[in-house]
LOPABA-711569 format. One record per residue (C-alpha): residue number from 1; residue in one letter; chain; x, y, z. Coordinates in pm, whole numbers, always signed. Layout:
BEGIN
(atom NUM "A" "A" (X Y Z))
...
This chain:
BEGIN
(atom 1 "X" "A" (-2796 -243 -17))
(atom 2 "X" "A" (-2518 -71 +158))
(atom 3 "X" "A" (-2390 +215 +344))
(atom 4 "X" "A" (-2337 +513 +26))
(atom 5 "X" "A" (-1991 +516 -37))
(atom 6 "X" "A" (-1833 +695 -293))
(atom 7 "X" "A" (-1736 +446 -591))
(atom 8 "X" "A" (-1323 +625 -630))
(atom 9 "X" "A" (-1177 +317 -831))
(atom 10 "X" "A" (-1250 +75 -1073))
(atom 11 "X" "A" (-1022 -187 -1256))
(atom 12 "X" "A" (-1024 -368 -1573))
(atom 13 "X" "A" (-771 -586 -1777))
(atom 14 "X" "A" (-761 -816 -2049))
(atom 15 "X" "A" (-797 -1166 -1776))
(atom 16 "X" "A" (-1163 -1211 -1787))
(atom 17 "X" "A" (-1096 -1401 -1440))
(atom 18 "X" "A" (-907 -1170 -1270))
(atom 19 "X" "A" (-1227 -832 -1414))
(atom 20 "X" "A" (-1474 -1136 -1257))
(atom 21 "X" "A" (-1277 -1126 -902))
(atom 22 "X" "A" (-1304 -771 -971))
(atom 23 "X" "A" (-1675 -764 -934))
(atom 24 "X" "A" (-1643 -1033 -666))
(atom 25 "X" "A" (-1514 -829 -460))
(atom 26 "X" "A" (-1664 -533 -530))
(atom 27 "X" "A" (-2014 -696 -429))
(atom 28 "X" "A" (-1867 -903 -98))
(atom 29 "X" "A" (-1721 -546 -32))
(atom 30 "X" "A" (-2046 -351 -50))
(atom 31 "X" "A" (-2259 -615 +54))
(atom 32 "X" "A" (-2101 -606 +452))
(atom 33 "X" "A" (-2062 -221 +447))
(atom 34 "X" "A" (-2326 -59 +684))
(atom 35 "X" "A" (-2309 +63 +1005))
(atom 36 "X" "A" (-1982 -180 +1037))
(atom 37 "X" "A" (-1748 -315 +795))
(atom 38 "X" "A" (-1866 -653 +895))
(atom 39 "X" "A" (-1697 -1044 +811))
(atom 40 "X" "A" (-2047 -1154 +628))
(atom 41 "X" "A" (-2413 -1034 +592))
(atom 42 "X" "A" (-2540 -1336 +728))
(atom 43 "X" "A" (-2436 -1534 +995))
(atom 44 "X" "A" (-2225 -1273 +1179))
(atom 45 "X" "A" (-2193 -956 +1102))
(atom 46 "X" "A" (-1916 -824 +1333))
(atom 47 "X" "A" (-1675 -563 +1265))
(atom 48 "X" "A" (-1344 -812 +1317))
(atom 49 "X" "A" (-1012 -624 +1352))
(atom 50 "X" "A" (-846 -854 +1173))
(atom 51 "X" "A" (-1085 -872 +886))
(atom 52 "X" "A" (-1003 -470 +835))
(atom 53 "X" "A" (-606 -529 +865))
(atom 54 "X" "A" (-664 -717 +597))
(atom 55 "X" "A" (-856 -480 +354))
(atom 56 "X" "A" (-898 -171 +413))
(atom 57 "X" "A" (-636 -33 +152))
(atom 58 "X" "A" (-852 -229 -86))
(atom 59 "X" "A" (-1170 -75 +29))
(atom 60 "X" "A" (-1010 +263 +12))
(atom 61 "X" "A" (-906 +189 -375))
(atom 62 "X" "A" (-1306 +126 -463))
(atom 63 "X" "A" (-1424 +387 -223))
(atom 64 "X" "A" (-1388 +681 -47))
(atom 65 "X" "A" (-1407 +525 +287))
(atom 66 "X" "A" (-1230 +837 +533))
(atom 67 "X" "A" (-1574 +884 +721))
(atom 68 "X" "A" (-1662 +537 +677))
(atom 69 "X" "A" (-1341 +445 +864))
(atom 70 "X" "A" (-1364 +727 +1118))
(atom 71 "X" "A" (-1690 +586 +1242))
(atom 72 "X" "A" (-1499 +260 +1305))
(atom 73 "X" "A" (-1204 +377 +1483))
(atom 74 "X" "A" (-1448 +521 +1705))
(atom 75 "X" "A" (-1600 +230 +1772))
(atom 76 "X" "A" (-1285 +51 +1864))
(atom 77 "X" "A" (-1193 +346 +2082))
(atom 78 "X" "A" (-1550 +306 +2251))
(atom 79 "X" "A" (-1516 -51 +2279))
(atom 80 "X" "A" (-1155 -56 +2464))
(atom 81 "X" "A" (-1111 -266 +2750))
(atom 82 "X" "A" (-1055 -83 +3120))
(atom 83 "X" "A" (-692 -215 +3059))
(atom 84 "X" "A" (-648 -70 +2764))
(atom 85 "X" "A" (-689 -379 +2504))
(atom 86 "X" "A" (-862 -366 +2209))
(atom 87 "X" "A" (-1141 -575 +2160))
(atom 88 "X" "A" (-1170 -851 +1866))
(atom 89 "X" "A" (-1504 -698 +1729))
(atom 90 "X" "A" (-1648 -362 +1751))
(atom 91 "X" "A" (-1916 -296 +1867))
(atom 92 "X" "A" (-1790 -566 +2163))
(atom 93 "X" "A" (-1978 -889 +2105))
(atom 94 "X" "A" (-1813 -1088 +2385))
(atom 95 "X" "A" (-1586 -1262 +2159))
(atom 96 "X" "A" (-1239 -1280 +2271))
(atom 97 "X" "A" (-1013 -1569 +2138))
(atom 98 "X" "A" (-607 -1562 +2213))
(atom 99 "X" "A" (-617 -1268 +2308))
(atom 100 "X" "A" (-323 -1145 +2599))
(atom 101 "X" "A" (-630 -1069 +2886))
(atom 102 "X" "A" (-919 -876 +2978))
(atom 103 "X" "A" (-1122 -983 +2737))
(atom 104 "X" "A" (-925 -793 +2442))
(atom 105 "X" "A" (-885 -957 +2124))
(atom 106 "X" "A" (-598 -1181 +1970))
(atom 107 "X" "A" (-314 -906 +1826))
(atom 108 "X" "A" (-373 -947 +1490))
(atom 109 "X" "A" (-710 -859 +1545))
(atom 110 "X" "A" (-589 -535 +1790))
(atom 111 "X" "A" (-387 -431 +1495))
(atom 112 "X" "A" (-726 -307 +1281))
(atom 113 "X" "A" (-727 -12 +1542))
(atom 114 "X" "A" (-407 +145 +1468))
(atom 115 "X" "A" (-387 +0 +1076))
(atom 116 "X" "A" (-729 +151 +1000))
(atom 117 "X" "A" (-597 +494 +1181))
(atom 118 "X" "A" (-292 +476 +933))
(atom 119 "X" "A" (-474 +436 +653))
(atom 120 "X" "A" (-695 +717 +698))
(atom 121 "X" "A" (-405 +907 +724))
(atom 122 "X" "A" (-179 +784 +444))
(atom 123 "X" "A" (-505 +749 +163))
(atom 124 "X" "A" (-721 +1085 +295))
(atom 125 "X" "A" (-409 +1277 +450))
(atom 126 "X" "A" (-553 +1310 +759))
(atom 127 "X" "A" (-340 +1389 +1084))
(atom 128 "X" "A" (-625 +1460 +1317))
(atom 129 "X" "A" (-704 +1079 +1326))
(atom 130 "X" "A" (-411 +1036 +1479))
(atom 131 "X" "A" (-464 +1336 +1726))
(atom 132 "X" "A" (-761 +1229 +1805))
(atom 133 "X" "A" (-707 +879 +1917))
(atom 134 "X" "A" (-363 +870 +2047))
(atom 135 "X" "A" (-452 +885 +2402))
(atom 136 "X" "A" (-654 +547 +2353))
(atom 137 "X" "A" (-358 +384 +2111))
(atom 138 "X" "A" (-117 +472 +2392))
(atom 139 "X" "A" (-300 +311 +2664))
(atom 140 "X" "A" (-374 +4 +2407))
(atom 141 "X" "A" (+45 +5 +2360))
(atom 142 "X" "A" (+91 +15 +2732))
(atom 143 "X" "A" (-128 -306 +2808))
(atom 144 "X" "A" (+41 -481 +2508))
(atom 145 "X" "A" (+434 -389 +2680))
(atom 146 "X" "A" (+306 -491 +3046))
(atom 147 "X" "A" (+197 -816 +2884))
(atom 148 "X" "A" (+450 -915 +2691))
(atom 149 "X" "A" (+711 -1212 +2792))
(atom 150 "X" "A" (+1086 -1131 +2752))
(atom 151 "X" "A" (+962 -894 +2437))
(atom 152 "X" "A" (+742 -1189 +2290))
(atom 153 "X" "A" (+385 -1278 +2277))
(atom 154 "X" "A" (+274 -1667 +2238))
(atom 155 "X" "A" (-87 -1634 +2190))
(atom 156 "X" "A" (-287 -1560 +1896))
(atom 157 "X" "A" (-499 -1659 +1617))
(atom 158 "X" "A" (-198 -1631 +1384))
(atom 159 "X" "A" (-270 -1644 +1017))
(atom 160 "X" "A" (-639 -1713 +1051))
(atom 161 "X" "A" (-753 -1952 +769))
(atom 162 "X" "A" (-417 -2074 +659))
(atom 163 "X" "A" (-431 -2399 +515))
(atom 164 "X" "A" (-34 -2494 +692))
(atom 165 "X" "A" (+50 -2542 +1081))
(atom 166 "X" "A" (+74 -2191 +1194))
(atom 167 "X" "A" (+320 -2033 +1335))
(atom 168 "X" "A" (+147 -1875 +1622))
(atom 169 "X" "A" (+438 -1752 +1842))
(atom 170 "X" "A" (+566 -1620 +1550))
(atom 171 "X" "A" (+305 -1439 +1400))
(atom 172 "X" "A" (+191 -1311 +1736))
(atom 173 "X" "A" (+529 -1139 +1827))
(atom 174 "X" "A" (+527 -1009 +1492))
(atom 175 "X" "A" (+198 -821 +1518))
(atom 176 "X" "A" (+338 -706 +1862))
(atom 177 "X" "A" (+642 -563 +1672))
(atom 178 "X" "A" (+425 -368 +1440))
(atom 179 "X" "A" (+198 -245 +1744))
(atom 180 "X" "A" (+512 -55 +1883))
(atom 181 "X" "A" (+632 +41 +1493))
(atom 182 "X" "A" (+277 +222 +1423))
(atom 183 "X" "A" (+374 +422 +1728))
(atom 184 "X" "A" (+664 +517 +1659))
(atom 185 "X" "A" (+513 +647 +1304))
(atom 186 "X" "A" (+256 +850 +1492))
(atom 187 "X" "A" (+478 +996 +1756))
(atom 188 "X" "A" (+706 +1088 +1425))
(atom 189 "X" "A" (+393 +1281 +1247))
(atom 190 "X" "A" (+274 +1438 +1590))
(atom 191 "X" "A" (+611 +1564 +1662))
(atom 192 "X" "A" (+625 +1372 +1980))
(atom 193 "X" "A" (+991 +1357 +2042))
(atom 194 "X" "A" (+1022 +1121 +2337))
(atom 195 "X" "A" (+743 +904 +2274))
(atom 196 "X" "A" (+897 +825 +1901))
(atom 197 "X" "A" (+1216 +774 +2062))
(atom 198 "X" "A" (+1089 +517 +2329))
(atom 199 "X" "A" (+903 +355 +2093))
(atom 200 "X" "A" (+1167 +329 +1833))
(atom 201 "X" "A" (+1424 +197 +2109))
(atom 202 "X" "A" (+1185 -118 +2217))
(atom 203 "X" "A" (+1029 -183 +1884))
(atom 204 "X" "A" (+1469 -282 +1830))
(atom 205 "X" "A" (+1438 -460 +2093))
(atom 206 "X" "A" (+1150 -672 +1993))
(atom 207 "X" "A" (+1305 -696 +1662))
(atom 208 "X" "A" (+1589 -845 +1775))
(atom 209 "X" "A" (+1427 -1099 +2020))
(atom 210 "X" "A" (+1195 -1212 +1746))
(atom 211 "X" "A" (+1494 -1283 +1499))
(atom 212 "X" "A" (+1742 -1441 +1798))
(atom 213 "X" "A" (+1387 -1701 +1852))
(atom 214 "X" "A" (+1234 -1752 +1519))
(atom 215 "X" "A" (+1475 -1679 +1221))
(atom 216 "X" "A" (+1760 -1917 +1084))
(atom 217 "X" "A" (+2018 -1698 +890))
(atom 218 "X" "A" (+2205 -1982 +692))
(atom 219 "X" "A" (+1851 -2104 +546))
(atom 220 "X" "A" (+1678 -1786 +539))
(atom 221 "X" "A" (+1380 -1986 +719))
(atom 222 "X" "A" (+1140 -1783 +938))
(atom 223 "X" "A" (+969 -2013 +1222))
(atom 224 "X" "A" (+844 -2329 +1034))
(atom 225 "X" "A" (+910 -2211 +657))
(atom 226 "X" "A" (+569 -2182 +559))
(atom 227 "X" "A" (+439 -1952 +325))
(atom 228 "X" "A" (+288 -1762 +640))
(atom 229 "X" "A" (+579 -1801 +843))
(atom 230 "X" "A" (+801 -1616 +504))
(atom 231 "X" "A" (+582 -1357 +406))
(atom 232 "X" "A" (+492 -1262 +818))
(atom 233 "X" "A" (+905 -1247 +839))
(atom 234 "X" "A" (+952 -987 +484))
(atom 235 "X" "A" (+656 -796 +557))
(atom 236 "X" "A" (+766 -702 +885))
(atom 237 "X" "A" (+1148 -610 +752))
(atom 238 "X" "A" (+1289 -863 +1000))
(atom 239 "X" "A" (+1599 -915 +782))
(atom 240 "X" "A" (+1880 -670 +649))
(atom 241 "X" "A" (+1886 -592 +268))
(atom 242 "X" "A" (+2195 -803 +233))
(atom 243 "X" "A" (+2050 -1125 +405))
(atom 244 "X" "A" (+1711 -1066 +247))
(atom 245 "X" "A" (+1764 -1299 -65))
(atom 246 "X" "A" (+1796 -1592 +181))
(atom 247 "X" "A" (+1473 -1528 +310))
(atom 248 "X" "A" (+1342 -1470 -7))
(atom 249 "X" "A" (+1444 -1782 -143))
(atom 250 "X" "A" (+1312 -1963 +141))
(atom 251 "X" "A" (+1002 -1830 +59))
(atom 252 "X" "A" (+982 -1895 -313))
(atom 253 "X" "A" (+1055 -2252 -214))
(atom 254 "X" "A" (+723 -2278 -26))
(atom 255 "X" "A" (+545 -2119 -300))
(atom 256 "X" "A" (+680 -2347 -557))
(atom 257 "X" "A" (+590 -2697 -250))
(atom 258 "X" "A" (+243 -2595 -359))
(atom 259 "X" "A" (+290 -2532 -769))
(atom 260 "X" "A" (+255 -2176 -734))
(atom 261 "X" "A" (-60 -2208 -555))
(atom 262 "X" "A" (-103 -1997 -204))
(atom 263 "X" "A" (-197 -2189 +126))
(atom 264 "X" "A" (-171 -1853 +333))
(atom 265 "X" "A" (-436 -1739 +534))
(atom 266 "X" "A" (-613 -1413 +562))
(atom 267 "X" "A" (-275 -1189 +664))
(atom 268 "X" "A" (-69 -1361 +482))
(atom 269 "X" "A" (-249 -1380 +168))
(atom 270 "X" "A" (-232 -971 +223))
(atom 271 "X" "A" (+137 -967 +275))
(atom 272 "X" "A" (+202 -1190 -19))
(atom 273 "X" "A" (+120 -991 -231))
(atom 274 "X" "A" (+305 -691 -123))
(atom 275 "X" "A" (+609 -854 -41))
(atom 276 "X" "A" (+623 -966 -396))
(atom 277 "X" "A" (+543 -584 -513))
(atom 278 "X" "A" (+788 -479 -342))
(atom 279 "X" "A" (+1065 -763 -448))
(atom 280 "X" "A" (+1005 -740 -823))
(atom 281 "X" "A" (+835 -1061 -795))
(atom 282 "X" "A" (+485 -952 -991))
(atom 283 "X" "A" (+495 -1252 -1220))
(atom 284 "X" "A" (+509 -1454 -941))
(atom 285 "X" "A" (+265 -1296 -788))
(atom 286 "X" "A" (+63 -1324 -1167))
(atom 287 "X" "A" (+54 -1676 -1122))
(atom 288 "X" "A" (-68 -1716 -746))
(atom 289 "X" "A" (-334 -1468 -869))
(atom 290 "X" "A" (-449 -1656 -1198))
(atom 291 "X" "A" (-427 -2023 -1035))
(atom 292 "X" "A" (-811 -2195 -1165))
(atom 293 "X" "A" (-766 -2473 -912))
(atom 294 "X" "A" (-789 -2516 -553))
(atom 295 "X" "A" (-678 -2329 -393))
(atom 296 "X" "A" (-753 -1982 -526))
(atom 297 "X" "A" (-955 -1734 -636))
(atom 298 "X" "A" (-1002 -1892 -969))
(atom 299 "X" "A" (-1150 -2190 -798))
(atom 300 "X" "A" (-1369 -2017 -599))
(atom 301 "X" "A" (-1520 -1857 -952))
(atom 302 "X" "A" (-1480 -2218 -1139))
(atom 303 "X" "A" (-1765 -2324 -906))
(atom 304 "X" "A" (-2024 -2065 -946))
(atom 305 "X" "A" (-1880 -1771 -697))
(atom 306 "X" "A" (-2031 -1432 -704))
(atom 307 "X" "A" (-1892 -1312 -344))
(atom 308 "X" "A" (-1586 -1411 -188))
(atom 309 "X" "A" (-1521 -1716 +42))
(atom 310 "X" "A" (-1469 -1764 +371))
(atom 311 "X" "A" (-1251 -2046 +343))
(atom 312 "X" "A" (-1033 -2165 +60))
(atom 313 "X" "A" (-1214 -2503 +9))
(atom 314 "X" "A" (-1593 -2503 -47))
(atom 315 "X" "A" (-1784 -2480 +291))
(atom 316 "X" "A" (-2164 -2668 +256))
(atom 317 "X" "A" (-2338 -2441 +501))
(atom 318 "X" "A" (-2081 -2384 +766))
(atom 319 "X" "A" (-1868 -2122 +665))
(atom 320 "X" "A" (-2019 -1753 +469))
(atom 321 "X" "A" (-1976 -1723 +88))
(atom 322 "X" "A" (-1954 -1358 +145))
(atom 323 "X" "A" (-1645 -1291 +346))
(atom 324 "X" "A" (-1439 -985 +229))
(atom 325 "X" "A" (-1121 -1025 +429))
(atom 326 "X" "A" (-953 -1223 +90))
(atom 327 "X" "A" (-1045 -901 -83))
(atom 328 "X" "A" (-693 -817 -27))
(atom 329 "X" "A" (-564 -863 -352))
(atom 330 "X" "A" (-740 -648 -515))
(atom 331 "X" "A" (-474 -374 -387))
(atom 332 "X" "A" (-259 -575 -574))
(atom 333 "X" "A" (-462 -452 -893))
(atom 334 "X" "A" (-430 -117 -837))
(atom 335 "X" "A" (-101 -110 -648))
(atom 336 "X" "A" (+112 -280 -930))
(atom 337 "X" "A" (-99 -366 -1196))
(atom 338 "X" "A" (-244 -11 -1224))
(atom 339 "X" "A" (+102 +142 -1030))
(atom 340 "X" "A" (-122 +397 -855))
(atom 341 "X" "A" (+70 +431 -529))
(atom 342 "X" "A" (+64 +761 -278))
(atom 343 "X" "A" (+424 +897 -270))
(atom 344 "X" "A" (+295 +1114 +8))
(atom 345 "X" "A" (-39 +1144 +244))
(atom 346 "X" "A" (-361 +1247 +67))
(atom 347 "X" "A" (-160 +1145 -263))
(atom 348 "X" "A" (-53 +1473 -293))
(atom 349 "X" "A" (+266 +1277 -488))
């Protein structure tokens, strides 16, 4: 059972692993779509934030999801704090872990709201999402700026599930950083001159306040080098074109601590596998993807998985066996091993 979305995509390839994650994720997917896109069928079933950073372009490759998604971003919207925050789950359960006050949610978990918003727009070419709900994301902006410290956050759930130390100032100024970018996207697309402006000039100032803290140009080491702490500091452009091969380097060195196997968490398992998309780097990212060991997705189907894990390592009755939120490489499939990318909104290029 689900809620009736529209099957739009399907994949196939000669890896009988990889068409078996496939269907993995197809079923976790479906299986937590109904009124919410939830974290499991089972023990939870909350609509996380971070959970639909996460995925959503992969559930829009399946699926046509645009009034799936609409429904959600309303429920965010309804769920907003008096102070503007966005809440960690929505509908608001009460949950509200490192989060920056007033019982809003950690930021990578606020980010859902205006990623899901994006999406709609860039897969459905949509601009009335934005319209719509740009009075609540500018009040949501407003409460993250007053709460900031000297253009920094220091609280969050950083990159939930990672199997490193995270690096949670790090990750949490980041996810600031892309708060104020998103804004700066929609003001652009609305035509709203001064807000894009404002929001371009402090999202420059955040930038450079995160790199001045957290990034070491000679080594090309973001935070604590981890494979979080690398792919957090690409994804988020922190670095000019010229001193990016430091930073990728850095990175390829944490890859290769753990013999090409991940130990990223739920974000940056997501950014990994753009990053390398976007670098070239798709054999790489062919090996991460086709590990058969812990951990990986190849363990997780070497011991019996039909649904996707929670947790890297095997949980005995704790943790859900139906989680979608490391669904997020199967935009990978279609994004470089298909090559079906929107050059425009709607993919009307």
């Amino acid at each position: 059972m689900s809620a009736a979305v529209e099957q739009t995509g399907s994949f196939e390839c000669s890896n009988p692993m990889l068409n078996q994650l496939a269907k993995n994720i197809r079923w976790t997917f479906l299986s937590n779509l109904f009124s919410v896109q939830s974290d499991c069928p089972a023990r939870e079933k909350f609509g996380y934030g971070g959970d639909m950073f996460c995925t959503t372009e992969a559930f829009c490759y399946n699926f046509d999801m645009a009034n799936f998604y609409k429904k959600i971003i309303q429920d965010h919207e309804d769920a907003q704090r008096p102070l503007g925050g966005i809440t960690e789950t929505a509908p608001y359960m009460g949950i509200a872990d490192a989060g920056p006050g007033d019982q809003s949610g950690p930021l990578g978990f606020q980010i859902g709201f205006a990623y899901a918003i994006k999406q709609v727009h860039d897969f459905y070419g949509d601009k009335r999402v934005i319209e719509k709900h740009y009075p609540a994301l500018k009040k949501q902006i407003q409460f993250l700026i007053d709460n900031a410290k000297n253009n920094l956050y220091t609280v969050d759930l950083s990159d939930h599930e990672s199997l490193d130390e995270k690096p949670v100032a790090f990750t949490a100024s980041c996810f600031y950083l892309y708060h104020i970018k998103l804004m700066n996207e929609f003001a652009l697309i609305l035509g709203k001159k001064e807000d894009a402006a404002k929001y371009s000039n402090l999202s420059g100032n955040i930038e450079a306040a995160i790199v001045k803290e957290f990034y070491n140009p000679s080594s090309g080491v973001f935070a604590n080098g981890t494979q979080s702490a690398q792919f957090f500091g690409l994804w988020h452009n922190l670095v000019s074109k010229s001193a990016k091969d430091n930073a990728l380097a850095a990175m390829k060195q944490a890859v290769a601590k753990r013999d090409d196997h991940l130990s990223t968490g739920i974000f940056g398992t997501k950014m990994l596998f753009d990053i390398l998309r976007k670098n070239n780097l798709n054999d790489l990212a062919y090996k991460i993807a086709n590990q058969r060991d812990y951990p990986g997705w190849g363990h997780m189907i070497e011991n019996g998985a039909t649904t996707l894990w929670e947790t890297w390592k095997y949980s005995d009755n704790t943790y859900s066996h139906n989680h979608p939120m490391f669904g997020s490489i199967n935009e990978w499939f279609y994004r470089s091993l298909l090559g079906i990318n929107a050059a425009a909104p709607g993919f009307k290029k």
